[in-house]
C-alpha positions as CSV (number, residue, x, y, z in Angstrom):
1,X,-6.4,-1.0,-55.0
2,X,-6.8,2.5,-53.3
3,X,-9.1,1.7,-50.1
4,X,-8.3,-2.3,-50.3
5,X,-12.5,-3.1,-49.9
6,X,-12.7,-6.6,-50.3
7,X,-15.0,-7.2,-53.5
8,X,-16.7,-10.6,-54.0
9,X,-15.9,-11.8,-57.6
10,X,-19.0,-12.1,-60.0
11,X,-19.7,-15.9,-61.3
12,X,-19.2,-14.8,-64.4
13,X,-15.2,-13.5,-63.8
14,X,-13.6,-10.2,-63.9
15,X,-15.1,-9.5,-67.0
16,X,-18.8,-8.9,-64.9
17,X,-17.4,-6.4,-62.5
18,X,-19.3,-3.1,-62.6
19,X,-16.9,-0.5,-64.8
20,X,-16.0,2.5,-63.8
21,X,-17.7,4.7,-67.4
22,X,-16.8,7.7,-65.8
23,X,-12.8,6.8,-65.9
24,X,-13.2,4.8,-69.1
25,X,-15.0,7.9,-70.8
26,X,-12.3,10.5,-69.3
27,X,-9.3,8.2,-70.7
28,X,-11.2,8.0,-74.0
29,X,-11.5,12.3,-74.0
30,X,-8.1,12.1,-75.8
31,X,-8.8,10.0,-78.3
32,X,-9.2,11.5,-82.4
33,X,-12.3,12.0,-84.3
34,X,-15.0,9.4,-84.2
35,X,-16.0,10.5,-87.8
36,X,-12.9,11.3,-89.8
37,X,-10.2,9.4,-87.6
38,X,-7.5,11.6,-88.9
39,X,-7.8,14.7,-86.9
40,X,-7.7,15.4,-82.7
41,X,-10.8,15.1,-80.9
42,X,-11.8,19.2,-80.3
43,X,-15.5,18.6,-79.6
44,X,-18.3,16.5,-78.4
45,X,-22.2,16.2,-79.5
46,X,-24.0,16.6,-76.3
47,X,-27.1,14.8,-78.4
48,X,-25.3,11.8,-80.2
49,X,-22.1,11.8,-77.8
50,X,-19.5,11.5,-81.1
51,X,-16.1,13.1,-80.2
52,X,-15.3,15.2,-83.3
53,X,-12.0,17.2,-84.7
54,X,-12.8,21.0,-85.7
55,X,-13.1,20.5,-89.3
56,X,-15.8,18.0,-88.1
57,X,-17.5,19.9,-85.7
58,X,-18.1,22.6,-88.3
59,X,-19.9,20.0,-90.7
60,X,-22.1,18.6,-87.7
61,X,-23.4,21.6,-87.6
62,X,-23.5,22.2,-91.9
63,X,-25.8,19.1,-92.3
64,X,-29.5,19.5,-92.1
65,X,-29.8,16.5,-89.8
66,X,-27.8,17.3,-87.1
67,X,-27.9,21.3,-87.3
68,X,-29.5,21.1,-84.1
69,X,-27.7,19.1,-82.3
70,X,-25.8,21.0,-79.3
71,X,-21.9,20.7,-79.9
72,X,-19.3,21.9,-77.2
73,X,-15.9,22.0,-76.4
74,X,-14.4,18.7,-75.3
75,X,-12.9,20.2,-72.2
76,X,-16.2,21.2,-71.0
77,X,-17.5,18.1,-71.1
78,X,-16.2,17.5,-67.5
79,X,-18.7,18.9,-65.8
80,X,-21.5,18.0,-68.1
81,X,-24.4,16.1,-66.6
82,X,-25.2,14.5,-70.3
83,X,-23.3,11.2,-71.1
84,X,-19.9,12.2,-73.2
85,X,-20.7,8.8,-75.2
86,X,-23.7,6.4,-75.3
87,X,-23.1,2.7,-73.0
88,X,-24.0,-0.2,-74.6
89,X,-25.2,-3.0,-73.0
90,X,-22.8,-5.7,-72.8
91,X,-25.1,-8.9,-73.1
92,X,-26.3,-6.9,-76.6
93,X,-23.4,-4.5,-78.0
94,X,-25.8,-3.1,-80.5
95,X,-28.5,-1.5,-78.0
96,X,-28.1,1.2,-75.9
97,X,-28.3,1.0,-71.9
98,X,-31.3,3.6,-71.7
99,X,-33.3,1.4,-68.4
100,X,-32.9,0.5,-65.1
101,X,-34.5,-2.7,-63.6
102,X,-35.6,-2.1,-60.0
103,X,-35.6,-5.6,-59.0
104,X,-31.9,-6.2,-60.3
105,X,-30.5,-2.8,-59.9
106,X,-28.7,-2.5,-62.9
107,X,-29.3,-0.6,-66.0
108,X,-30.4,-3.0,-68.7
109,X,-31.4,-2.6,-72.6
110,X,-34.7,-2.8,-74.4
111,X,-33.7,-6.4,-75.5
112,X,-32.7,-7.2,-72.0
113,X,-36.4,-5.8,-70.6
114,X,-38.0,-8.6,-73.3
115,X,-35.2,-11.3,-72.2
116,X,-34.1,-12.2,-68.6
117,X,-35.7,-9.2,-67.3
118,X,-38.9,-9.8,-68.3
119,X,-41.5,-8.9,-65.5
120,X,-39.2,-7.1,-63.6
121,X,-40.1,-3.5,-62.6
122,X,-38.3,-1.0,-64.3
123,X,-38.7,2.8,-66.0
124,X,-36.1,5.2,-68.3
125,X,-33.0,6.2,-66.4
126,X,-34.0,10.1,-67.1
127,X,-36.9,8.7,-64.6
128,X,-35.0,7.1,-61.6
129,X,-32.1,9.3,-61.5
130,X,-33.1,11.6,-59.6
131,X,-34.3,9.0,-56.6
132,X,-31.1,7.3,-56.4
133,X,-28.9,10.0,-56.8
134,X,-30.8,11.6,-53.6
135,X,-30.2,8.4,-51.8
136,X,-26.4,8.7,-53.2
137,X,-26.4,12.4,-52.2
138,X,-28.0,11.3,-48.5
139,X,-24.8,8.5,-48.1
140,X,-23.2,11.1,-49.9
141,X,-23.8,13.9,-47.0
142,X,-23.2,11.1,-44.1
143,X,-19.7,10.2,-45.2
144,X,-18.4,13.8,-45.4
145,X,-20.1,14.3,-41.6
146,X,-18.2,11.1,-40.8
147,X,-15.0,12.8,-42.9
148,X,-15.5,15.8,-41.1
149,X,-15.4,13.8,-37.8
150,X,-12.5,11.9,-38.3
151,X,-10.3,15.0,-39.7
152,X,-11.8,16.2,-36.4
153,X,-10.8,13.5,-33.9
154,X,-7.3,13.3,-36.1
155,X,-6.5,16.4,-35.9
156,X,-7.2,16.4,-31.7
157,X,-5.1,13.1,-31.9
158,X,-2.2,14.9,-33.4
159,X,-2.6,18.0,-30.4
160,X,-2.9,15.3,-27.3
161,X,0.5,13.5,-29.3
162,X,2.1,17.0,-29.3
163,X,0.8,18.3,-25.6
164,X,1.9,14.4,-24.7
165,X,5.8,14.9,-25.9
166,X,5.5,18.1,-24.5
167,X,4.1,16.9,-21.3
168,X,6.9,13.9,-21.1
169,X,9.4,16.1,-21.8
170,X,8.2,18.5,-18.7
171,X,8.1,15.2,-16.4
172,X,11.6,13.8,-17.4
173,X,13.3,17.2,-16.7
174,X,11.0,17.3,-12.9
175,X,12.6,13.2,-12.8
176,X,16.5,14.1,-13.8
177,X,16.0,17.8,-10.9
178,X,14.4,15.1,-8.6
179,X,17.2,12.2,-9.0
180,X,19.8,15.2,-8.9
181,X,18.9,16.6,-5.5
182,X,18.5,12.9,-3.8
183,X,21.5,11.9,-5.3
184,X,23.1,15.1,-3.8
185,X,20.8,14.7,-0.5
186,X,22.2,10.9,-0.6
187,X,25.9,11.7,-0.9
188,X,25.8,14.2,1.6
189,X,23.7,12.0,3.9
190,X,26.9,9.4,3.5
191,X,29.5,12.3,4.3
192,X,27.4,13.1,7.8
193,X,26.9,9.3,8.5
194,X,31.0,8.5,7.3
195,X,31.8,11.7,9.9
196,X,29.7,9.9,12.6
197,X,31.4,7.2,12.3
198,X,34.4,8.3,12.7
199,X,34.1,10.6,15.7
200,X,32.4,7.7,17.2
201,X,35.7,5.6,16.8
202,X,38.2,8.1,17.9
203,X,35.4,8.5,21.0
204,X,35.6,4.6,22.0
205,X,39.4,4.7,21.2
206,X,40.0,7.6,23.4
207,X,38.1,5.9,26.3
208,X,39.8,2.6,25.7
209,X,43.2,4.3,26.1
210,X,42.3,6.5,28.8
211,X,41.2,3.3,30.7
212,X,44.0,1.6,29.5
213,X,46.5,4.2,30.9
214,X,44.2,4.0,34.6
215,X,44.7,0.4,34.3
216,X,48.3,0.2,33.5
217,X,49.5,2.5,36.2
218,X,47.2,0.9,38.7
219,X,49.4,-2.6,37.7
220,X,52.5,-0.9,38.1
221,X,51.6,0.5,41.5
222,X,50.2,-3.1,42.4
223,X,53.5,-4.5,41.0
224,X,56.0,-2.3,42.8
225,X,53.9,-2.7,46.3
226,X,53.8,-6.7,46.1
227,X,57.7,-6.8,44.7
228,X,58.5,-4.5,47.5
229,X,56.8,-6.8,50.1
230,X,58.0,-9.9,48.7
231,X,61.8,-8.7,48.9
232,X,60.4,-7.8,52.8
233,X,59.4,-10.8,53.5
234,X,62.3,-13.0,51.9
235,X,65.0,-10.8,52.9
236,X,64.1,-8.5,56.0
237,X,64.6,-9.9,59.3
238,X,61.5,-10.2,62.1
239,X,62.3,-7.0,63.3
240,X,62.7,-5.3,60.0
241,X,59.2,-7.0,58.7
242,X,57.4,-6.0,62.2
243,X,58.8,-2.2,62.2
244,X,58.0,-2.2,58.2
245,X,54.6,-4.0,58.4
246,X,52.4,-0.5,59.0
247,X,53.4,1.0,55.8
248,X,53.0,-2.1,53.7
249,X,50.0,-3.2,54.8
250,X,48.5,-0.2,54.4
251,X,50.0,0.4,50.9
252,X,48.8,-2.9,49.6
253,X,45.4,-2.5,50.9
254,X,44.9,1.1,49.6
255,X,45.7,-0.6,46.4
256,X,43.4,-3.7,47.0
257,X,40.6,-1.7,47.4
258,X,40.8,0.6,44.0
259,X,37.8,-0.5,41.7
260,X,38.2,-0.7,38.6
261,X,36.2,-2.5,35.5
262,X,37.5,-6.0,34.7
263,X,35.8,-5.5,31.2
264,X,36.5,-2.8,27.9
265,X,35.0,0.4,29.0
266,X,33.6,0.1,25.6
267,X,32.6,-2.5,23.0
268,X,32.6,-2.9,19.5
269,X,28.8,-2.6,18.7
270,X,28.6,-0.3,15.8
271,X,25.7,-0.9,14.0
272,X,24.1,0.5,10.7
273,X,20.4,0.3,10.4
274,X,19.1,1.2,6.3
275,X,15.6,0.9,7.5
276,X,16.1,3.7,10.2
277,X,14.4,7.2,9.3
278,X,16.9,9.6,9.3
279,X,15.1,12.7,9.3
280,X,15.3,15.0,6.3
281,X,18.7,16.2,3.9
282,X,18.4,18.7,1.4
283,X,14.7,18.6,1.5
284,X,14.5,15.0,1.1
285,X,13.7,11.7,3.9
286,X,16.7,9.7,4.1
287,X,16.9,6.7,6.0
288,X,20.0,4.9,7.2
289,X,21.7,5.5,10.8
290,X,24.9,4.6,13.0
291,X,23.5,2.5,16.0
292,X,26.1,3.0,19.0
293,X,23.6,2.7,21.7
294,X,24.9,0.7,24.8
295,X,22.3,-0.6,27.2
296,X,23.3,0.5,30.6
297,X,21.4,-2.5,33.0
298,X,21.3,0.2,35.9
299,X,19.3,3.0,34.2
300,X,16.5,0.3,32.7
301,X,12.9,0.3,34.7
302,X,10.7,-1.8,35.0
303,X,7.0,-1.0,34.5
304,X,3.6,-2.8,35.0
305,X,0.3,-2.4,37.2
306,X,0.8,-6.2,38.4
307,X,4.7,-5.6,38.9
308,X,4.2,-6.4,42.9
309,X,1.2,-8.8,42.9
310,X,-0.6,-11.1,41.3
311,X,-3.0,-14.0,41.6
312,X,-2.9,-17.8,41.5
313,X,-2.9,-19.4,38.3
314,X,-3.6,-16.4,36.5
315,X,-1.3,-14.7,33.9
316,X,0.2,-11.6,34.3
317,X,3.4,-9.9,33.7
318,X,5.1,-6.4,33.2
319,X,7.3,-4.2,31.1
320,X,11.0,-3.9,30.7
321,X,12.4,-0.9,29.1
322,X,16.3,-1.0,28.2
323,X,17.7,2.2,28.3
324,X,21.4,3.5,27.0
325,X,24.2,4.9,29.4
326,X,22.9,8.6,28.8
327,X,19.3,7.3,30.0
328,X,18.0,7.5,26.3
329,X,15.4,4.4,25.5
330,X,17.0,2.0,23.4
331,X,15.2,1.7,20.0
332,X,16.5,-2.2,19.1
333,X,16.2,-5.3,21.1
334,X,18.9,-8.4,20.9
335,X,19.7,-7.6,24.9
336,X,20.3,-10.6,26.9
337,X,17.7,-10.1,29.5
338,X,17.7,-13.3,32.2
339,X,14.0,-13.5,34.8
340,X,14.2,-15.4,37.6
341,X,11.2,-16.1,40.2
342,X,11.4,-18.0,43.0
343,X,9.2,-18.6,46.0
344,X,10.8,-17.3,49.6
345,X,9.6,-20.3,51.2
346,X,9.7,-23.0,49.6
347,X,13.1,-23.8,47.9
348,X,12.0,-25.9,45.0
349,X,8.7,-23.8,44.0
350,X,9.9,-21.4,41.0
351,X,8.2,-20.0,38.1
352,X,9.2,-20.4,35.2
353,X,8.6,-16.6,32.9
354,X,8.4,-15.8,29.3
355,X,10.6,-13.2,28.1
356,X,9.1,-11.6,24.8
357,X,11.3,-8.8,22.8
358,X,9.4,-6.6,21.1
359,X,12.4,-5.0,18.7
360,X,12.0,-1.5,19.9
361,X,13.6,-2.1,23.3
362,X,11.1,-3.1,25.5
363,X,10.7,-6.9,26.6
364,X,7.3,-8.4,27.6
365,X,7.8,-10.7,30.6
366,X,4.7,-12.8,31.4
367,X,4.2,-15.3,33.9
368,X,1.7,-17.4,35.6
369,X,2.3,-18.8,39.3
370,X,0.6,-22.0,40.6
371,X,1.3,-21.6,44.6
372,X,0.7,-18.3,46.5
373,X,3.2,-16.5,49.1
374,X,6.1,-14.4,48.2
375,X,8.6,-14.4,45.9
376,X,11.6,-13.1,44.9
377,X,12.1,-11.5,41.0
378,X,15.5,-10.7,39.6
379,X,15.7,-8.9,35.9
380,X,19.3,-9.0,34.7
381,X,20.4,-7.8,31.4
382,X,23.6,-8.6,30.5
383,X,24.5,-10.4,33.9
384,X,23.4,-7.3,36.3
385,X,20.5,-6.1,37.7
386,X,18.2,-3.7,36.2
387,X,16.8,-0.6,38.5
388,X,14.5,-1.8,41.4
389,X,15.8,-5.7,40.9
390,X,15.7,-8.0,42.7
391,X,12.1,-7.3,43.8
392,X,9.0,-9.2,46.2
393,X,6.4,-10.6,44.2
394,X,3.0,-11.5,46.2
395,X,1.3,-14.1,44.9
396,X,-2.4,-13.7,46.6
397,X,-5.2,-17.1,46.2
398,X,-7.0,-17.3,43.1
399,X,-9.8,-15.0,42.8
400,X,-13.0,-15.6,45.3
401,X,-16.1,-15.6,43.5
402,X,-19.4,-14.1,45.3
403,X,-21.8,-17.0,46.5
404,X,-24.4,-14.6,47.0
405,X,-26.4,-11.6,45.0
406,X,-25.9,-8.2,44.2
407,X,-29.1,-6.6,45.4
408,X,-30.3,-3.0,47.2
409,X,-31.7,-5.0,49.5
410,X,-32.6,-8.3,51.0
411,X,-36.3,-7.2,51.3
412,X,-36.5,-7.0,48.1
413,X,-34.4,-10.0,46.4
414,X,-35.9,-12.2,49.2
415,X,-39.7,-11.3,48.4
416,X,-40.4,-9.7,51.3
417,X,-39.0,-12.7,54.1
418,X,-38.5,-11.7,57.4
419,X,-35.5,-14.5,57.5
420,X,-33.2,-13.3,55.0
421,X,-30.1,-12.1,55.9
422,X,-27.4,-10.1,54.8
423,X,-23.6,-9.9,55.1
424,X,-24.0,-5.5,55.4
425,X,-25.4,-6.0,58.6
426,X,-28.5,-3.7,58.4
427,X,-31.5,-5.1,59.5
428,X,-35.3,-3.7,59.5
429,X,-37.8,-3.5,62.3
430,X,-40.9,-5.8,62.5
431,X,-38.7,-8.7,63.2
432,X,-36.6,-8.7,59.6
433,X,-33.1,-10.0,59.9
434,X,-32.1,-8.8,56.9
435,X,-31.7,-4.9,55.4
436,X,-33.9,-3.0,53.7
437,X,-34.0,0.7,52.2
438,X,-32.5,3.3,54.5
439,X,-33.1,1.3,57.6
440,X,-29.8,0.7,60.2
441,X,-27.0,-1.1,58.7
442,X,-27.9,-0.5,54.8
443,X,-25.1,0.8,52.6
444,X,-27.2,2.9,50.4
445,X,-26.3,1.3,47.4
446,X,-26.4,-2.1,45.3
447,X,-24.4,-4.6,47.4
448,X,-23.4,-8.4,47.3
449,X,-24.9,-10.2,50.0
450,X,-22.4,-12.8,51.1
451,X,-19.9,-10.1,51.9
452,X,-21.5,-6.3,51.7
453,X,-19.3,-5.2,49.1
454,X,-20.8,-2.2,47.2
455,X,-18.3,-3.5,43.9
456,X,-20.0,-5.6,41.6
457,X,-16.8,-6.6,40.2
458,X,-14.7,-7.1,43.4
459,X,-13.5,-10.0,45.4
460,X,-15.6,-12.0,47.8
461,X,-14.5,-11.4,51.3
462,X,-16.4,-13.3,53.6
463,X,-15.1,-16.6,54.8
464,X,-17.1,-19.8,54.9
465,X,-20.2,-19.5,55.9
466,X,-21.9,-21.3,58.9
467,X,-24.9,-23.3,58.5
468,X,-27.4,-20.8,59.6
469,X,-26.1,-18.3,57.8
470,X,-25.9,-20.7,54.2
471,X,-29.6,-21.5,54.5
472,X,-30.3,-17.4,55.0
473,X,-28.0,-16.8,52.0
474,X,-28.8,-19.7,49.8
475,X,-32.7,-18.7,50.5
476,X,-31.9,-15.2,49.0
477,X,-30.2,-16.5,46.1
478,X,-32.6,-18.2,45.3
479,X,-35.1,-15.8,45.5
């Protein structure tokens, strides 16, 4: 029951599995006399394996028989290669197990060698021991390398489970200093956002009253002008009202003519954003910011390399970017921005834009126009005008694609025909209408032939062509 080895049971029962003689003949050591049975076993007969008492052991020595045997004491029989008592066979309890049948691998008996093991190889044990206890002593070797091996990888187990608390307890004191500091770095990011906060508030409140206070003393002049001229009016006589009239008029216009905001100097957006980087606190990124940005319409531009023109039925646009009262870019969108385009001439031609908001405050505004001419572009945000609106828009013809060939020269596209032409104007003597390598007229370069522009990728210029002129050009084409 020590190693729990599964054992497969013998047909014959229990009784047939092999015994262990070696614990059997050390239980038996304590055991009395085999010869006299009255006194303690003291000795053993190395040469007839009988346990005897000391009275005994003197007397197997007396008698002529056994004078020679070899007696010793029974505690040395430990370590004794010699059997402590004879095994007898179990199938025949009167004969001694002194064989060992190679075929069965089992020791056997004379009468077993003439019975069931007939024919079966087999020799003296004295013979085969030595063989099979080198095979043992081979498996024998191999297990304590494998013992050796597994104290081995045990004992490295036990040194990574020790450096593996030690290392976790390293890495949870780094975690607790780590969560201390951003918890620290945290709370005193919440103090400096809380202080924000409020020094934004008394900053709006001390412009709402200070407008408040413009507004209320401008209502109180207002008041006790049109009272004033009201009590003038119902109660002053002509004269009175003429000789008065300078003075009032002039005090109720001064007063008509103050500007003033009909609208909070200030609003109420106050904004936190968690997702906003916040720099670094106490050696650690925080995120989280107060948004009290304000877009101011008059300090947002407008950018874009098509801003003033653009072509028929082809998209284009250009950029918007919001931009607060200090002239700071906006970093949110949400603005109401408002596009209008309409043609100058013709009342009921408008275009109709796409306003895109990007989140970061810009707005992508992308049109496309179907008529040309000139139009007129307002960009509002919030109901007024952003810098440089309203603006002119002109809306040129769709692009003109080249009818002709970009070629060096018409001598050469044209083979070498003395009646190709072409729109550079150079011409070659010899009669050839048309240009040819640094003769008069040639630009010195590639160049389209329907219009002489030296840009491959440019607009067509020339008009349409005459008849004359289409059967030159068409003939180079070709060519």
């Amino acid at each position: 029951p020590v190693c729990d080895a599964e054992v497969s049971l013998p047909p014959g029962g229990v009784g047939q599995l092999t015994p262990d003689w070696l614990a059997v003949s050390r239980a038996g050591a304590a055991a009395g006399c085999d010869l006299c049975a009255d006194g303690a076993a003291a000795g053993q007969c190395l040469t007839c394996g009988v346990r005897l008492c000391p009275f005994c052991c003197r007397a197997h020595r007396r008698q002529k028989k056994t004078a020679s045997h070899a007696v010793t004491e029974l505690e040395n029989t430990k370590d004794c290669s010699q059997p402590g008592k004879p095994l007898l066979c179990p199938s025949h309890p009167t004969e001694e197990l002194r064989l060992f049948c190679e075929q069965c691998d089992q020791p056997v008996c004379q009468e077993c060698v003439l019975g069931r093991h007939r024919q079966h190889p087999y020799d003296f044990t004295s013979n085969v021991i030595h063989r099979h206890g080198d095979a043992l002593r081979k498996l024998l070797k191999n297990s304590q390398q494998h013992m050796d091996t597994l104290e081995n990888v045990l004992s490295q187990i036990d040194n990574m489970g020790s450096a593996v608390r030690s290392r976790a307890e390293a890495v949870a004191t780094e975690i607790c200093l780590f969560a201390s500091g951003y918890v620290r770095a945290i709370e005193e990011h919440r103090d400096r956002l809380l202080k924000q906060l409020e020094d934004l508030k008394v900053q709006k409140e001390n412009l709402l009253h200070l407008q408040k206070a413009q507004l209320q003393q401008l209502l109180l002049d207002m008041r006790t002008g049109v009272e004033f001229t009201e009590h003038l009016l119902m109660s002053g006589s002509d004269l009175e009202i003429l000789i008065t009239k300078g003075v009032v008029s002039s005090r109720l216009t001064k007063l008509n003519s103050v500007s003033y905001s009909t609208h909070p100097s200030v609003d109420d957006r106050i904004q936190f954003s968690p997702q906003e980087r916040a720099g670094r606190c106490c050696g650690y990124e925080v995120f989280g910011a107060v948004l009290n940005k304000v877009v101011d319409p008059a300090r947002c531009t407008l950018h874009g390399e098509d801003l003033h023109s653009a072509r028929q039925n082809q998209r284009t646009g250009f950029i918007l970017l919001c931009n607060d009262t200090t002239g700071e870019r906006m970093r949110q969108g949400g603005e109401a921005v408002r596009v209008t385009i309409t043609h100058k001439d013709k009342r009921n031609c408008a275009v109709k834009p796409t306003v895109c908001d990007n989140g970061d405050g810009t707005y992508c505004i992308s049109y496309s126009p179907e008529e040309p001419g000139l139009y007129a572009v307002c960009v509002c945000v919030k109901g007024q005008h952003v810098q440089g609106s309203p603006f002119t828009l002109m809306v040129k013809h769709k692009f003109r694609e080249h009818q002709g060939v970009f070629h060096c020269c018409t001598f050469c596209s044209s083979g070498g025909q003395k009646a190709a032409r072409c729109a550079c104007g150079g011409t070659m003597p010899g009669g050839y209408q048309g240009c040819g390598h640094g003769h008069k007229g040639h630009p010195g370069c590639h160049h389209w032939s329907c219009c002489g522009q030296v840009k491959e990728s440019s607009e067509c210029l020339a008009g349409p062509p005459s008849d004359t002129s289409l059967r030159g050009l068409l003939r180079t084409v070709a060519l």
